[in-house]
Backbone as CSV, one residue per row, in Angstrom:
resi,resn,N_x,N_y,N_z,CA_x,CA_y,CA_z,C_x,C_y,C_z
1,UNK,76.609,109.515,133.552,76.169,110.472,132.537,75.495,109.718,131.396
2,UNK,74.304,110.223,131.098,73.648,109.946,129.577,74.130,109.392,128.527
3,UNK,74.276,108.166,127.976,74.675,108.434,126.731,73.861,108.944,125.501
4,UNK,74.608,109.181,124.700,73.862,110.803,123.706,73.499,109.613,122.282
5,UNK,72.564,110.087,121.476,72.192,109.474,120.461,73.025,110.149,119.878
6,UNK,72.965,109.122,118.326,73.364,109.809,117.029,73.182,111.019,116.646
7,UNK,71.411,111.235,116.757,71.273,112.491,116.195,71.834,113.826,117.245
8,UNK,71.467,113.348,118.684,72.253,114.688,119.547,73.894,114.802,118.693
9,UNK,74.275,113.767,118.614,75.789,113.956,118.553,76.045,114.644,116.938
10,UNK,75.220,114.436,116.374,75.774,115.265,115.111,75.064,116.861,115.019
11,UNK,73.494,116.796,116.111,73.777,117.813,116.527,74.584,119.415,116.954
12,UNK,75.544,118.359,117.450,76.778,119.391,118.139,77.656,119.817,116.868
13,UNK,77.620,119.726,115.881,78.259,119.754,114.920,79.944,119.974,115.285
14,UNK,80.170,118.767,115.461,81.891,118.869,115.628,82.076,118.282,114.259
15,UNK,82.799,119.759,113.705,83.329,119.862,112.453,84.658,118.379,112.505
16,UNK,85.593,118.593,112.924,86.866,117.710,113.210,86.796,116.383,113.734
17,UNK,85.345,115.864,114.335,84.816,114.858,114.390,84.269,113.949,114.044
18,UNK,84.400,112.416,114.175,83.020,111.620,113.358,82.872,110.523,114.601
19,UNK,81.472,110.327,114.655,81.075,109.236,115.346,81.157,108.241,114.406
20,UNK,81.990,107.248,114.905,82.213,105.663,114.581,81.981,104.775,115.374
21,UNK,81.526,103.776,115.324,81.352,102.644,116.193,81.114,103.225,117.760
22,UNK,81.831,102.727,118.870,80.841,103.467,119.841,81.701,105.142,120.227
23,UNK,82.272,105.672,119.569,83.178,106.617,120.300,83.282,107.586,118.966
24,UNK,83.906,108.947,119.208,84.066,109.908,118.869,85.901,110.113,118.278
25,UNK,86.220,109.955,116.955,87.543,110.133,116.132,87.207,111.307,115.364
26,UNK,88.922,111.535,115.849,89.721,112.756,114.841,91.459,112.291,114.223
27,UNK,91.275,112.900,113.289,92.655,112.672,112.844,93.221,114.220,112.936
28,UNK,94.337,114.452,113.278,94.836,115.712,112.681,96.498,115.726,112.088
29,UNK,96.480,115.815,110.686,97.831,116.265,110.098,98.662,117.610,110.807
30,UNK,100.438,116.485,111.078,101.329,117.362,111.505,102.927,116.991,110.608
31,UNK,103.200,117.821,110.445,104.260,118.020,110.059,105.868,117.225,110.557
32,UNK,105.477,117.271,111.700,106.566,116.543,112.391,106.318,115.945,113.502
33,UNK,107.195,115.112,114.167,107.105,113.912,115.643,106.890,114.783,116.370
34,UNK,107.752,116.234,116.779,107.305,117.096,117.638,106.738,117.860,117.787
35,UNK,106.057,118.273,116.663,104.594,119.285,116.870,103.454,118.219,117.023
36,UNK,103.189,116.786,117.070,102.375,116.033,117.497,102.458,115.805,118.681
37,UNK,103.601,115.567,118.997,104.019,115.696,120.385,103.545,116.396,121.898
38,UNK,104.076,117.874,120.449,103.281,119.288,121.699,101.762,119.206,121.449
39,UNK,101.054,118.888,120.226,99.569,119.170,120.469,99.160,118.190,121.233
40,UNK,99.835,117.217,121.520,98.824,116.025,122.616,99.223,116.253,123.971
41,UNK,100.720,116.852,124.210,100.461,117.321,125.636,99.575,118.426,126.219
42,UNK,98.964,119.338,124.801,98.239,120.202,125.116,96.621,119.708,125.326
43,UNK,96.481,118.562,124.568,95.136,118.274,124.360,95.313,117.405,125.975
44,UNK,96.707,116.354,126.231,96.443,116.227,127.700,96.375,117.268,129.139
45,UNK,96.867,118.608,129.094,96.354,119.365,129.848,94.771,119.754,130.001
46,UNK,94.218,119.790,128.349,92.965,120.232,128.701,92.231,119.127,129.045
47,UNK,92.587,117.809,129.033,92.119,116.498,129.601,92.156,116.599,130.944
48,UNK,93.040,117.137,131.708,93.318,117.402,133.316,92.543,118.313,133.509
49,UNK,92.021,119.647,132.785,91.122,120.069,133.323,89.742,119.692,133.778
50,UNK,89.075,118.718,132.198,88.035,118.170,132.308,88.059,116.822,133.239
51,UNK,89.053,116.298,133.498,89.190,115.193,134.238,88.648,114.062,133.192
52,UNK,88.876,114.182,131.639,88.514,112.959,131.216,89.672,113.517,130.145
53,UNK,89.945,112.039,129.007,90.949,111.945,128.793,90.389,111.156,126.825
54,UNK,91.331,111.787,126.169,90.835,110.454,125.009,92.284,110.063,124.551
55,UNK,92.416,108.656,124.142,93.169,108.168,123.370,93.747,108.509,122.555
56,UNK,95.290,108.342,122.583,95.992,109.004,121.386,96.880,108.556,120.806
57,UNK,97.113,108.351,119.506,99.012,107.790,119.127,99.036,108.627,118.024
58,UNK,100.129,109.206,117.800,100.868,110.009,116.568,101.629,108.535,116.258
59,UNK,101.403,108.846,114.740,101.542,108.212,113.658,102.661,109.085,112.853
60,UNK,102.747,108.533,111.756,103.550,109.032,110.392,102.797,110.252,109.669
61,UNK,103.021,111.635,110.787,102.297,113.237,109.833,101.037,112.900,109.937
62,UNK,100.806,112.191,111.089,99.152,112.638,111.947,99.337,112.201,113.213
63,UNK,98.121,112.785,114.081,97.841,112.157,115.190,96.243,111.833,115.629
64,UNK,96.374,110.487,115.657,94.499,110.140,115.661,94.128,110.204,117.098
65,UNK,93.408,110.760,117.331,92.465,110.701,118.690,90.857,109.801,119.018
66,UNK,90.572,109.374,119.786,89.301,109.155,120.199,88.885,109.309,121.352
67,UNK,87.714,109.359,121.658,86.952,110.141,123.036,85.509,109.106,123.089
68,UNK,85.524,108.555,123.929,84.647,107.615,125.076,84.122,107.557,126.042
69,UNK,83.125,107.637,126.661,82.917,107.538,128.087,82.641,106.186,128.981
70,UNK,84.055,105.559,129.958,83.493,104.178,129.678,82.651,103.534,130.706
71,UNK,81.403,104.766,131.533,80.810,105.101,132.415,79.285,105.688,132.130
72,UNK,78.984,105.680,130.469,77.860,105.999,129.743,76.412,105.539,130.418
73,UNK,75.233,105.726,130.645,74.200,104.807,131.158,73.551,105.018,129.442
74,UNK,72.937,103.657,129.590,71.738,103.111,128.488,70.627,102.422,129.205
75,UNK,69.401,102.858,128.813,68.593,102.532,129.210,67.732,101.737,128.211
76,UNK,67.365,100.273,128.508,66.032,99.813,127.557,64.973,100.006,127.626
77,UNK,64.460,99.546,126.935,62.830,99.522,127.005,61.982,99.854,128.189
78,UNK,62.786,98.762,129.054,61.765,98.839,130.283,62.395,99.713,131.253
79,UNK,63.306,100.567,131.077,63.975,101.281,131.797,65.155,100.776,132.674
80,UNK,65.691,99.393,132.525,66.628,98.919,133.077,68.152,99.603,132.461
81,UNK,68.805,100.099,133.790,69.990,100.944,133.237,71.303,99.882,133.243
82,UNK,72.091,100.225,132.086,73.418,100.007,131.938,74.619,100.635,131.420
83,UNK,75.580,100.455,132.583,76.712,100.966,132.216,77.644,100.672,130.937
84,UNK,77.633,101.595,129.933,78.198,101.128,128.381,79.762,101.976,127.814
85,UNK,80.300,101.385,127.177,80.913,102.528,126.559,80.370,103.090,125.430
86,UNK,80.462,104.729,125.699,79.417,105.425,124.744,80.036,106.794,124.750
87,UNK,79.298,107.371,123.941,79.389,109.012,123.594,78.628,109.473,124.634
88,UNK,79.358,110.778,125.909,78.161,111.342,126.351,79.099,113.279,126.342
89,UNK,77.834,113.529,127.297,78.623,114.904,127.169,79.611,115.509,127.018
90,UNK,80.579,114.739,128.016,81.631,115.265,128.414,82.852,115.009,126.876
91,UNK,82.260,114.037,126.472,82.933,113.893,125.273,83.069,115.057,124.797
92,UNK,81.748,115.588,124.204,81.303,116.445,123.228,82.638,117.759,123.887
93,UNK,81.482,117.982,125.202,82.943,119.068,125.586,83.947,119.038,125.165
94,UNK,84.923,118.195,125.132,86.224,118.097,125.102,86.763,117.837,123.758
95,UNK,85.826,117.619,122.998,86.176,116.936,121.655,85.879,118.691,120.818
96,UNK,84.968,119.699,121.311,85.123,120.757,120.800,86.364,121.652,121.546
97,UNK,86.755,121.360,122.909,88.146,121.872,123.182,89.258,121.818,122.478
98,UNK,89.855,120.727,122.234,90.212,120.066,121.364,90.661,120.504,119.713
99,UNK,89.568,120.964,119.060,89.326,121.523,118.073,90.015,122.610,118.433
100,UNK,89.869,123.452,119.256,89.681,124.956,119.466,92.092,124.916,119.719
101,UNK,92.222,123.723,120.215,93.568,123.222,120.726,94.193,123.531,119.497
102,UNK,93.559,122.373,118.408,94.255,121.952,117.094,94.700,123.609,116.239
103,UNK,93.280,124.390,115.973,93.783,125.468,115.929,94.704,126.449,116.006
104,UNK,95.391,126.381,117.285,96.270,127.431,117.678,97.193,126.541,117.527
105,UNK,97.364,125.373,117.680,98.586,124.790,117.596,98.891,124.050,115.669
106,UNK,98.532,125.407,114.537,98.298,125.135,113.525,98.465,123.418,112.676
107,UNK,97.629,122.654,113.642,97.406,121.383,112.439,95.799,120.756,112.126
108,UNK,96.252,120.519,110.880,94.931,120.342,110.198,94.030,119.229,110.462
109,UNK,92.780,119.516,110.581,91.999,118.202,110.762,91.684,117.165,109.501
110,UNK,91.512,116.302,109.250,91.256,115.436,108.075,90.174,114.492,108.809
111,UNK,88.732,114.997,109.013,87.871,113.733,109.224,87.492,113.061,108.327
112,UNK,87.721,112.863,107.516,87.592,112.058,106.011,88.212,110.816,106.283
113,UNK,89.456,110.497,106.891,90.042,109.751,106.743,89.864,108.908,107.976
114,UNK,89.153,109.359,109.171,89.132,108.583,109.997,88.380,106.820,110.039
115,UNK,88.815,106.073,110.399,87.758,104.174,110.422,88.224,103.938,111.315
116,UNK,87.200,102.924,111.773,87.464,101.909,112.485,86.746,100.477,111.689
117,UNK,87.963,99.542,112.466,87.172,97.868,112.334,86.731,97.466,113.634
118,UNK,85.775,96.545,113.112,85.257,95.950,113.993,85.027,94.057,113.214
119,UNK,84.950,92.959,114.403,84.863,91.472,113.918,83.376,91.430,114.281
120,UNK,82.685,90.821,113.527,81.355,90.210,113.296,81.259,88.392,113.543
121,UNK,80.807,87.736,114.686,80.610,86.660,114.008,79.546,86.263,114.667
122,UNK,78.343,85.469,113.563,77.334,85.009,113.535,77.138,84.098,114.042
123,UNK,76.248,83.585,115.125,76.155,82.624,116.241,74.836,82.590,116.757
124,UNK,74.738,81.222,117.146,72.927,81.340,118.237,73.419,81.161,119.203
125,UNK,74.805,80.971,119.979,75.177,80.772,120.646,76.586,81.333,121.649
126,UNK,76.274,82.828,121.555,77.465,83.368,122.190,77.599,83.595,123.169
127,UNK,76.860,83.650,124.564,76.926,83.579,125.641,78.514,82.008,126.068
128,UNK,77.666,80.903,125.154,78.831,79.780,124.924,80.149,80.418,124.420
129,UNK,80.333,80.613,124.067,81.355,80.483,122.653,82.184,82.119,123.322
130,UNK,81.980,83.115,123.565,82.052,84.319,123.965,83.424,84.066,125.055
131,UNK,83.652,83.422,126.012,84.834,83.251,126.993,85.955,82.881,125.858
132,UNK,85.656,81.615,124.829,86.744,81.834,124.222,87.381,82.326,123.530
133,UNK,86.511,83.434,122.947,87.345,84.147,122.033,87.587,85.697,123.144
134,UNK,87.217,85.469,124.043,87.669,86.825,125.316,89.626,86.094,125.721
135,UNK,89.102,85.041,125.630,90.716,84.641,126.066,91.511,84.269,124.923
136,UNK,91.075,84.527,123.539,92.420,84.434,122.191,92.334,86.040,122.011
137,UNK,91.426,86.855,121.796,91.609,87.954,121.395,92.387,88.740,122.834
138,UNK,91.963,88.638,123.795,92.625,89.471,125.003,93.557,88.487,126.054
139,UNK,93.185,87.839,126.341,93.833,87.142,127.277,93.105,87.209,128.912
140,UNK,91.880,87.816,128.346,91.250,88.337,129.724,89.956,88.113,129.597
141,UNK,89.340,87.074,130.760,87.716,86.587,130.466,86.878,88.204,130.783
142,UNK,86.951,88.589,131.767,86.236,90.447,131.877,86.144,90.977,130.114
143,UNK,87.057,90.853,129.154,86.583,91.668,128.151,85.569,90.894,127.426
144,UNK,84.816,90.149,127.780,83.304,89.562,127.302,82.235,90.701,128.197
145,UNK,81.647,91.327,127.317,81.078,92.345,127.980,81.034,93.162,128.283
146,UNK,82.511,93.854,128.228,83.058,94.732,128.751,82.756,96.182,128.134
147,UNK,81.879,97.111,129.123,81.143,98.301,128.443,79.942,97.931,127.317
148,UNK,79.513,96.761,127.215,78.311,96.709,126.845,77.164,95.855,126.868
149,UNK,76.337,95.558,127.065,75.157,95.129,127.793,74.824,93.676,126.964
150,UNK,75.660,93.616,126.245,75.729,92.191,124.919,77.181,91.352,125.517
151,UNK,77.600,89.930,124.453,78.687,89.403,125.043,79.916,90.049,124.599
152,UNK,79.645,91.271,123.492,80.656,91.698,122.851,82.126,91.150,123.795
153,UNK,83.057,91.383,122.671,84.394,91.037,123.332,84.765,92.174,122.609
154,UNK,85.421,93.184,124.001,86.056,94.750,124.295,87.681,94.693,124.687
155,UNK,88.492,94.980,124.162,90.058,94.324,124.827,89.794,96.204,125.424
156,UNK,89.519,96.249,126.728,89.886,97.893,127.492,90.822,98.554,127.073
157,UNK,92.134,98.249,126.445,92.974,99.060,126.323,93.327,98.894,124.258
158,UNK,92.179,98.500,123.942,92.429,98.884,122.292,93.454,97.920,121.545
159,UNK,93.756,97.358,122.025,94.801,96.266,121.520,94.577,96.081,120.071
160,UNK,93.196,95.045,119.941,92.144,94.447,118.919,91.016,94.942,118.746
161,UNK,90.382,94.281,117.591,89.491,95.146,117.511,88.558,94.625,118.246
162,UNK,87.472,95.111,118.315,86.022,94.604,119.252,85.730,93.745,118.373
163,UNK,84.838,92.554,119.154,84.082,91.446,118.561,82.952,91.070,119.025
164,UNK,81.530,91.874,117.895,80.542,91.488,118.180,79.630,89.925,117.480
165,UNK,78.664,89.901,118.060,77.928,88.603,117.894,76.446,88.820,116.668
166,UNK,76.819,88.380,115.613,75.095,88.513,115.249,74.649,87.173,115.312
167,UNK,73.176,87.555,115.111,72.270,86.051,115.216,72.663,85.209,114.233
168,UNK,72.200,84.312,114.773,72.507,82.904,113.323,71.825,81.634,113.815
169,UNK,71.184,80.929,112.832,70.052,79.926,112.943,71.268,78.326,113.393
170,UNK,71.166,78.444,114.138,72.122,77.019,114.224,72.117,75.545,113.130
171,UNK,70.747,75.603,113.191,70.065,74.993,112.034,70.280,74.716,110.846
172,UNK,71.275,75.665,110.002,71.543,76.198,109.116,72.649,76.555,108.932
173,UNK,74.045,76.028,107.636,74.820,75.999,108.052,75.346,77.024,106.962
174,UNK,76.494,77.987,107.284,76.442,79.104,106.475,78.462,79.160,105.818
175,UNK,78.870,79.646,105.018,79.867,79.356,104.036,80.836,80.786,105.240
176,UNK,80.070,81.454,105.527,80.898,82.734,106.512,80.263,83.049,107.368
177,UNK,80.754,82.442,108.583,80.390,83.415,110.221,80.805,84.485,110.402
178,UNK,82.616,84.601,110.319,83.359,86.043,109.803,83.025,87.217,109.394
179,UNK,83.329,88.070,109.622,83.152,89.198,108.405,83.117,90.636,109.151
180,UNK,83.775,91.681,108.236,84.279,92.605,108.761,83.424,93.590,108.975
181,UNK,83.206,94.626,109.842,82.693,95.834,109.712,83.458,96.944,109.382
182,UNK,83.597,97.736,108.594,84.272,99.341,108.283,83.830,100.266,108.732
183,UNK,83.612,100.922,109.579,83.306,101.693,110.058,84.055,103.212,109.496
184,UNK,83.348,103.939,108.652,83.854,105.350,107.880,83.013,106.580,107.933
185,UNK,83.372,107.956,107.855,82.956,108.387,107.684,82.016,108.938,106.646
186,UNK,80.763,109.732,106.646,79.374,109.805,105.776,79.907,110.106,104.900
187,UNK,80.629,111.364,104.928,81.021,111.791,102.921,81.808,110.646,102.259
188,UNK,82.599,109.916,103.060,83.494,109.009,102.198,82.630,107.093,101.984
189,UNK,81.672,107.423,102.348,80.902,106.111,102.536,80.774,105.725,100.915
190,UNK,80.037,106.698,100.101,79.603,106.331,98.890,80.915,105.732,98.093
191,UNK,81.822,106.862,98.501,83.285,106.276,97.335,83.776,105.088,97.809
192,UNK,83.675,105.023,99.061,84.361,103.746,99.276,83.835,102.725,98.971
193,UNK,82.687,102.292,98.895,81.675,101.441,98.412,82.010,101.203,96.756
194,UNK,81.645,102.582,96.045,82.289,102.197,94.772,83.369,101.922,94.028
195,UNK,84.623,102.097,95.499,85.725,101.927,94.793,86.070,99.930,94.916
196,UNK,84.951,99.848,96.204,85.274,98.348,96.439,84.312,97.722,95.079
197,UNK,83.352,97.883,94.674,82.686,97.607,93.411,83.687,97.669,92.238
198,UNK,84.279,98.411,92.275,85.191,98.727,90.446,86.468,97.926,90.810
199,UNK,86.928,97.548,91.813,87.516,96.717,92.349,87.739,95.099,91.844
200,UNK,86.004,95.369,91.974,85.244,93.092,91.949,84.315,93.428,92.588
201,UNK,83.927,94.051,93.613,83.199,93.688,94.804,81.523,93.956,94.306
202,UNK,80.376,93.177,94.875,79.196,93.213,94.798,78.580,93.459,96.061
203,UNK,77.798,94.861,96.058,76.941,94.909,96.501,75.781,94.307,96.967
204,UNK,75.609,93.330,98.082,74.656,92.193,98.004,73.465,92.480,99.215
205,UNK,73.487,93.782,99.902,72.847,94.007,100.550,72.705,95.573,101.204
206,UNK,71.714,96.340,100.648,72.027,97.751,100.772,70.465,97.936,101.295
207,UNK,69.789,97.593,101.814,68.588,97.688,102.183,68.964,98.855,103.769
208,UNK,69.614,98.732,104.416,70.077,98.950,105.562,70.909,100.685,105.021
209,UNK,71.107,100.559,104.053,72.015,102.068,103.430,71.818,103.417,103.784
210,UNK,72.004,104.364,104.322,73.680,104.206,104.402,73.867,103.738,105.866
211,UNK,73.125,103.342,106.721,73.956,103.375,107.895,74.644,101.553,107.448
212,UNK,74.171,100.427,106.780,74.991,99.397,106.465,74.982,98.818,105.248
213,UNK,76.027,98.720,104.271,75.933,98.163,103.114,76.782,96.745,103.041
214,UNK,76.324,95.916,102.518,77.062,94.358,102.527,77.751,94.542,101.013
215,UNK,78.967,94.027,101.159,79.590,93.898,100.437,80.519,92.427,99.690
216,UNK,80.535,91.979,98.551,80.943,90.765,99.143,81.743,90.628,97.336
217,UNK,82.823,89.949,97.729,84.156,89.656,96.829,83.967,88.730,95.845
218,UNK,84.379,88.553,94.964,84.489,87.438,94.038,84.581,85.835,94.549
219,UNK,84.574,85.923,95.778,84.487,84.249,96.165,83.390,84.413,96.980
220,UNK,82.714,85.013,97.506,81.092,85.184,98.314,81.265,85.603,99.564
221,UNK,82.651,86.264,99.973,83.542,86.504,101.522,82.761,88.469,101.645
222,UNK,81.918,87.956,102.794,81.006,89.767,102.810,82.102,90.718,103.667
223,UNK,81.706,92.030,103.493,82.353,93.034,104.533,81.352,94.090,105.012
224,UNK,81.267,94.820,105.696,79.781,95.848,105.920,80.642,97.391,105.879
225,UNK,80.130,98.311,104.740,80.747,99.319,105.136,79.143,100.231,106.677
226,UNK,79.751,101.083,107.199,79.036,100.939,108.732,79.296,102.934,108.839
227,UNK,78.235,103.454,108.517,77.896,104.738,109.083,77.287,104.723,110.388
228,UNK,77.704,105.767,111.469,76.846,105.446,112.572,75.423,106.334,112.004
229,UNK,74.683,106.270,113.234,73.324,106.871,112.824,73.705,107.731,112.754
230,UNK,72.499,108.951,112.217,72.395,110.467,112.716,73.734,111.145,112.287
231,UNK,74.467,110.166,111.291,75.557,110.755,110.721,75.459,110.952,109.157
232,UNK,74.263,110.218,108.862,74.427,110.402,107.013,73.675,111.431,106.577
């Protein structure tokens, strides 16, 4: 199945939803261990219907969900296809089922609050370097790559966070390879930004805004707050 752009996906207007990083989060406030309980065995029945399934853990008076397809095709330039993890239809389906679930089983959605992280590190050389951090972060050389067409390091079952690669001049030697991505939702992008500013934090790179703003601390240590597309 297709994977869906940004703009299809906000398209669909799933109210209770936000596209983050490569997948589709919801949070929903509950009251207690066992009304989280019952809404995820309900949201896993309607998973048995669709035959796809999203991720779940109840927490402390929520339960966060996400929805993936880890069977997505992407196509480049030249039309060469790859299998990714991505947003595609079936998501969408199920992620408005879902909704329609939360409803009757009275708990509230809070997409405001949903993030994800993600690790950044800067390299000319990750094809090298990529096995070893597949075997400290997972323990498993397969999650180099895993669902995406780069060396990213994917732990399949969510353990850690993902770890992608940006460019970097070898040449050139830099004070931080490190550095975090935040991945938040659009309405809460601006505050969070300014709350990391009134904080200490400097704004050192907003050219990219809103889908990426650099952020960086009183000792020169950056962070990226990270809208997906077709979401601001």
């Amino acid at each position: 199945m297709d994977m869906l752009t940004g703009e299809e996906i906000a398209e669909a207007k799933l109210t209770d939803w936000r596209k983050l990083a490569q997948g589709l989060h919801a949070r929903y406030l509950v009251g207690d261990f066992g009304t989280g309980a019952r809404f995820v065995t309900a949201v896993g029945e309607a998973g048995d219907e669709f035959g796809h399934h999203p991720s779940a853990m109840i927490g402390l008076g929520h339960v966060d969900l996400k929805l993936v397809s880890p069977d997505a095709i992407y196509r480049d330039d030249d039309g060469t296809e790859y299998v990714v993890e991505w947003v595609t239809q079936q998501d969408v389906d199920l992620a408005r089922r879902i909704t329609e679930i939360a409803a009757e089983h009275r708990v509230a959605p809070d997409p405001s609050s949903v993030s994800v992280i993600e690790l950044g590190l800067d390299t000319g050389r990750s094809a090298t370097i990529a096995p070893v951090w597949a075997a400290l972060l997972t323990g498993n050389a397969d999650a180099q790559g895993h669902g995406s067409p780069s060396d990213e390091i994917r732990d399949a079952t969510g353990r850690v966070p993902n770890l992608w690669f940006g460019d970097a001049d070898e040449e050139e030697t830099s004070n931080q390879r490190f550095h975090l991505e935040v991945y938040v939702a659009a309405e809460v992008a601006e505050q969070r930004i300014a709350a990391a500013v009134a904080a200490g934090g400097t704004v050192v790179d907003d050219s990219d805004a809103p889908s990426l703003t650099v952020i960086a601390d009183q000792d020169g240590n950056t962070g990226v707050i990270c809208v997906a597309s077709g979401q601001s």
